[in-house]
C-alpha positions as CSV (number, residue, x, y, z in Angstrom):
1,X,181.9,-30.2,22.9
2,X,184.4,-30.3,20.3
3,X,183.1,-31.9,16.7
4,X,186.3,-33.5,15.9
5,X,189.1,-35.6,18.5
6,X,192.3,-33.9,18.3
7,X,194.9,-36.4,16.5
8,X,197.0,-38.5,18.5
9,X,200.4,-37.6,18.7
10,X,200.4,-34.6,16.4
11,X,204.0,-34.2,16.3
12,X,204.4,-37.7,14.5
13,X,203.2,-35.7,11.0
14,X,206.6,-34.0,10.1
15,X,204.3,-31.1,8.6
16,X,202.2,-30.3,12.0
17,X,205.7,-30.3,13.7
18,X,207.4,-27.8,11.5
19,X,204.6,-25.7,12.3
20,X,204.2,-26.5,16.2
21,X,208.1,-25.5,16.2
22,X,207.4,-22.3,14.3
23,X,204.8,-21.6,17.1
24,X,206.9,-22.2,19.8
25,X,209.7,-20.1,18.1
26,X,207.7,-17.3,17.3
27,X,206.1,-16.7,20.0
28,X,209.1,-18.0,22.5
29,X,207.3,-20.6,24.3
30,X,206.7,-24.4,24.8
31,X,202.9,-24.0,24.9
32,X,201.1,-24.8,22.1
33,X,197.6,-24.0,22.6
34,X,194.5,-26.5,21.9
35,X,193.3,-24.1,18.5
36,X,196.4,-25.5,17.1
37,X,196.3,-29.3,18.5
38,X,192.6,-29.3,16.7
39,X,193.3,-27.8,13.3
40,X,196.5,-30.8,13.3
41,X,193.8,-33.2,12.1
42,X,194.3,-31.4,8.9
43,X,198.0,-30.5,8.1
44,X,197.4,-27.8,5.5
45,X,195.0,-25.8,7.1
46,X,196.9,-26.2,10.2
47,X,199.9,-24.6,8.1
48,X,197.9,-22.0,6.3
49,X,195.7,-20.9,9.5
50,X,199.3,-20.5,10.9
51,X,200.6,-18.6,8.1
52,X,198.0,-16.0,8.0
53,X,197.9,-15.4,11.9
54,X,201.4,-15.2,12.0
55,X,201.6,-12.9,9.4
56,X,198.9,-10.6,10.7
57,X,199.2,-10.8,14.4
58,X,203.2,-11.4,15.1
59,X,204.6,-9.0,12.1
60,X,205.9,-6.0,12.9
61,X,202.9,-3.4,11.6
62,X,201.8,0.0,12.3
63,X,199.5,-1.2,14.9
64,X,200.7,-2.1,18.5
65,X,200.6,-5.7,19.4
66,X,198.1,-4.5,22.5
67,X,196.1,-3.0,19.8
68,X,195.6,-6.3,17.7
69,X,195.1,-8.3,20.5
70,X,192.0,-6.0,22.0
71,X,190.5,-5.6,18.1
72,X,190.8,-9.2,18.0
73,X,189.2,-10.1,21.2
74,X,185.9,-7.5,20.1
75,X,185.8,-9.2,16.9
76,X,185.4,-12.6,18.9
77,X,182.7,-10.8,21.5
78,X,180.8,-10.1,17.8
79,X,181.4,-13.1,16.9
80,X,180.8,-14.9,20.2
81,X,183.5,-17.1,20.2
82,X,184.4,-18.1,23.9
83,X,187.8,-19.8,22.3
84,X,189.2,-16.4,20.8
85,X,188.1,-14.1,23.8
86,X,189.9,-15.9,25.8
87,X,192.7,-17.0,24.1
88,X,193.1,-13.2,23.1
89,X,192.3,-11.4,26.4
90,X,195.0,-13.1,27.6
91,X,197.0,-12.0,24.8
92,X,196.2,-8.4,26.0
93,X,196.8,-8.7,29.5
94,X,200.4,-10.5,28.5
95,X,201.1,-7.4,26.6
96,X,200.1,-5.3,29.4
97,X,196.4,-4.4,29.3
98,X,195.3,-2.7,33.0
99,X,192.2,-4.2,33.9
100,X,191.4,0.1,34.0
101,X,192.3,-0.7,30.1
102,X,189.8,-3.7,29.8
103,X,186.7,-2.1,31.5
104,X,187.4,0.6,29.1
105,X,187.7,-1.9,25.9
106,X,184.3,-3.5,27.1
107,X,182.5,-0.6,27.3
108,X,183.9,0.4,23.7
109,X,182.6,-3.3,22.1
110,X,179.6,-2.7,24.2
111,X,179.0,0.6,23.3
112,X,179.5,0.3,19.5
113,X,177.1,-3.0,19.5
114,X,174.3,-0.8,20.6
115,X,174.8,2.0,18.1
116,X,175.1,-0.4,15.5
117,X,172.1,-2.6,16.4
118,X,170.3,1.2,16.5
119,X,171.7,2.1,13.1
120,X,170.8,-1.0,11.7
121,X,167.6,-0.6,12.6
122,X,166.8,2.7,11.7
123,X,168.6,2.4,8.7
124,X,170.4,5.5,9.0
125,X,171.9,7.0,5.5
126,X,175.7,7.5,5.3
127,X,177.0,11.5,5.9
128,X,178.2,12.3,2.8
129,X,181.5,13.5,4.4
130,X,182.3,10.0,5.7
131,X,183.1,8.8,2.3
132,X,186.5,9.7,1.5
133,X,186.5,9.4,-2.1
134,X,183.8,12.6,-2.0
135,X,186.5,15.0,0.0
């Protein structure tokens, strides 16, 4: 259950529309997805959340956009939000992640959890050769 209503008519605030048409431009499409619809209630973190994921997950980079969808969607399994796994597994597959490809990326998230909840534990020391400033 959501802690705020969506606004009414978003579209009427001349700020949440310049942004919901920058959505749909960018990523060439009428749908405007409910992450955006909730974060209207507030125009400038709608425009700011906007900003930052556009600039991170729609620029041109030296990553893939498969690749920042599928680091995306293990950030939200660690994070455990059902919104974002979603939202971004579906990225993936639209970008054209196998479901070969996905078995492989949970295994990865699931793999690296355990390993981390081990080193954690243990409280491993860093190799000295993993810090790059010492090579």
């Amino acid at each position: 259950m959501s802690t705020i209503a969506p606004p009414q008519n978003p579209e009427t605030n001349p700020r949440v529309k310049a942004v919901f048409d920058d959505i749909r431009a960018t990523r060439k499409s009428d749908f405007i997805n409910n992450l955006w619809y909730y974060l209207a209630f507030d125009a400038e973190l709608l425009e700011t959340t906007w900003r930052d994921v556009k600039e991170v997950m729609a620029k041109q980079s030296h990553l893939d956009s498969l690749t920042k969808e599928l680091i995306y969607a293990a950030v939200s399994i660690t994070n455990s939000c059902e919104y974002c796994i979603h939202s971004h597994t579906a990225a993936a597959r639209s970008k054209g992640m196998t479901d070969k490809q996905y078995a492989e990326f949970l295994s990865i998230v699931s793999l690296a959890a355990k390993t981390n909840h081990l080193l954690n534990g243990l409280k491993v020391p860093i190799d000295k050769e993993f810090n790059h400033e010492s090579n």
